[in-house]
Steps between C-alpha positions, in 0.01 A plus 500: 500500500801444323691383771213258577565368137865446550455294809242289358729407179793443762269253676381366179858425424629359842185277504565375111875430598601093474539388920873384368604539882699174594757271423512354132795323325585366147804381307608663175752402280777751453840511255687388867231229542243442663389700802219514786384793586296580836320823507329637828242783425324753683227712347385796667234672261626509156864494640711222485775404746717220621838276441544240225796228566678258235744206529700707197511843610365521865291764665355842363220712625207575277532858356235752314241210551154537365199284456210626249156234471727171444803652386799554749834697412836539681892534439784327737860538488739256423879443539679252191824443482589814708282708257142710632177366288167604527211254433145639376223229585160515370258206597126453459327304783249217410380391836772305700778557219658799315650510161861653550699709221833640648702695267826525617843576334343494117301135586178454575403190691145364531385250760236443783487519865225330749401653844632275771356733821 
């Protein structure tokens, strides 16, 4: 019984999860300037995957990815003049847009990205 309770709150879960799979890009304004940002996701159950690219600091896979109801979560990497960052995102989906909050290096930036695929 119990383990028929666990599998229906993991399927409960997967089936509340955002569909955030695809392409979606946005342009936020950063201390350097401003920068576009392409991310390509890939959900599989509450765990998600994928590669984000920008014109200012290039390409990084998606890592520790998760997406609870409308709410997705994930860290990248990030090389700055020769020095290792890590960048904590947290966006909320609304349909065919998210609401983007990076924290990164003591900043936070907020801006919004729009599914192109």
């Amino acid at each position: 019984m119990r383990r028929m309770l666990v599998a229906l709150v993991l399927l409960a879960s997967s089936v509340l999860a955002a569909d955030v799979s695809g392409t979606w890009k946005g342009m936020v304004e950063t201390p350097n300037g401003s920068a576009e940002r392409t991310f390509v996701f890939k959900v599989d159950g509450d765990k998600l995957t994928g590669e984000t690219v920008s014109t200012l600091m290039g390409k990084s896979p998606i890592m520790n990815g998760k997406v609870s109801g409308d709410t997705l979560t994930f860290k990248i990497q990030l090389k700055f003049d020769g020095n290792d960052l890590e960048a904590d995102y947290k966006g909320k989906v609304m349909g065919n847009e998210i609401a983007m909050t990076v924290n990164v290096a003591g900043q936070t930036l907020e801006y919004k990205v729009k599914k192109v695929q």
